[in-house]
C-alpha positions as CSV (number, residue, x, y, z in Angstrom):
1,X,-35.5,29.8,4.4
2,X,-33.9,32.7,2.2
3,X,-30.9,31.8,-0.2
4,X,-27.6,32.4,1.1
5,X,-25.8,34.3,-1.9
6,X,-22.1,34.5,-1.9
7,X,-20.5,37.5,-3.1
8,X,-22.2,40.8,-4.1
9,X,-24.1,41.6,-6.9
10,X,-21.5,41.7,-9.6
11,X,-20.4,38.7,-9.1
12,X,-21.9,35.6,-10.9
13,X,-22.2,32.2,-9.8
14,X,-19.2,31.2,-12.5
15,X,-17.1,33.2,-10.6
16,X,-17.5,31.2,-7.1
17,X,-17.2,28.1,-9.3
18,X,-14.0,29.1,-10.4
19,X,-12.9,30.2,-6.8
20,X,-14.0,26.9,-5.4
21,X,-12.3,24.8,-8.2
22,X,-9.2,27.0,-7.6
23,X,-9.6,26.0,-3.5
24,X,-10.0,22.6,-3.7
25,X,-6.6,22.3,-6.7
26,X,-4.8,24.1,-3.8
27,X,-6.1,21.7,-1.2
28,X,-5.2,18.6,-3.5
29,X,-1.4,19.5,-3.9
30,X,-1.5,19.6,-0.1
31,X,-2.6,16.2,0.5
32,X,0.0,15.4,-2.3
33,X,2.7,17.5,-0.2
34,X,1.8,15.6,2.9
35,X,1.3,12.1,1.5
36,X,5.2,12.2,-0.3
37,X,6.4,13.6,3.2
38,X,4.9,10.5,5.5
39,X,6.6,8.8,2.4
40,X,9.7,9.9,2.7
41,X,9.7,9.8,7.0
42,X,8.5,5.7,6.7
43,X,11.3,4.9,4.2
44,X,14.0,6.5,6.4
45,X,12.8,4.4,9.2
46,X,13.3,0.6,8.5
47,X,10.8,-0.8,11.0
48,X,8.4,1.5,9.8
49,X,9.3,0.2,6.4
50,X,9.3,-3.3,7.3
51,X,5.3,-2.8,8.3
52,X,4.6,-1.2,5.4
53,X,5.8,-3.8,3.3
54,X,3.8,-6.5,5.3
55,X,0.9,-4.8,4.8
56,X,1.6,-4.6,0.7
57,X,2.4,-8.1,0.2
58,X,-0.9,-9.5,0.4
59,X,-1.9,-7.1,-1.5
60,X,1.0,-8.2,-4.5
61,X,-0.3,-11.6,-3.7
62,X,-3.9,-11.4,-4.1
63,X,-3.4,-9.4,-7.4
64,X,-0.4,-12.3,-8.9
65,X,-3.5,-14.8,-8.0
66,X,-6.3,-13.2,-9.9
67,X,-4.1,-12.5,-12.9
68,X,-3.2,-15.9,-13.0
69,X,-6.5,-17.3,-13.2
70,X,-7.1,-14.8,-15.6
71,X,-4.7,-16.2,-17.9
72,X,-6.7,-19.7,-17.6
């Protein structure tokens, strides 16, 4: 199998590092845009708020336990 080179010659391999870095920094505010906007639609709706809570309170609880036993 033959190399698959991307770009022409002038280009260098830092360049497509730099484009690549630059892609996946766009693609992680995106996530970050979509995460705070299911966010914001669960808090407006309380049930939806209600099962996200449920589902954090273990969560609180397990965490409370272990630093307690820490602090033994």
């Amino acid at each position: 199998m033959y190399p698959v080179m991307l770009g022409n010659a002038a280009d260098t391999g830092v360049e497509v590092a730099k484009s690549a870095m630059e892609t996946v920094i766009a693609a992680m505010a995106d996530v970050f845009t979509l995460s705070g906007t299911v966010v914001t639609e669960i808090t407006k709706q309380p049930v939806l708020l209600f099962c996200l809570a449920a589902g954090l309170v273990p969560v609180g609880i397990s965490i409370f336990a272990r630093l307690k036993n820490a602090a033994r």
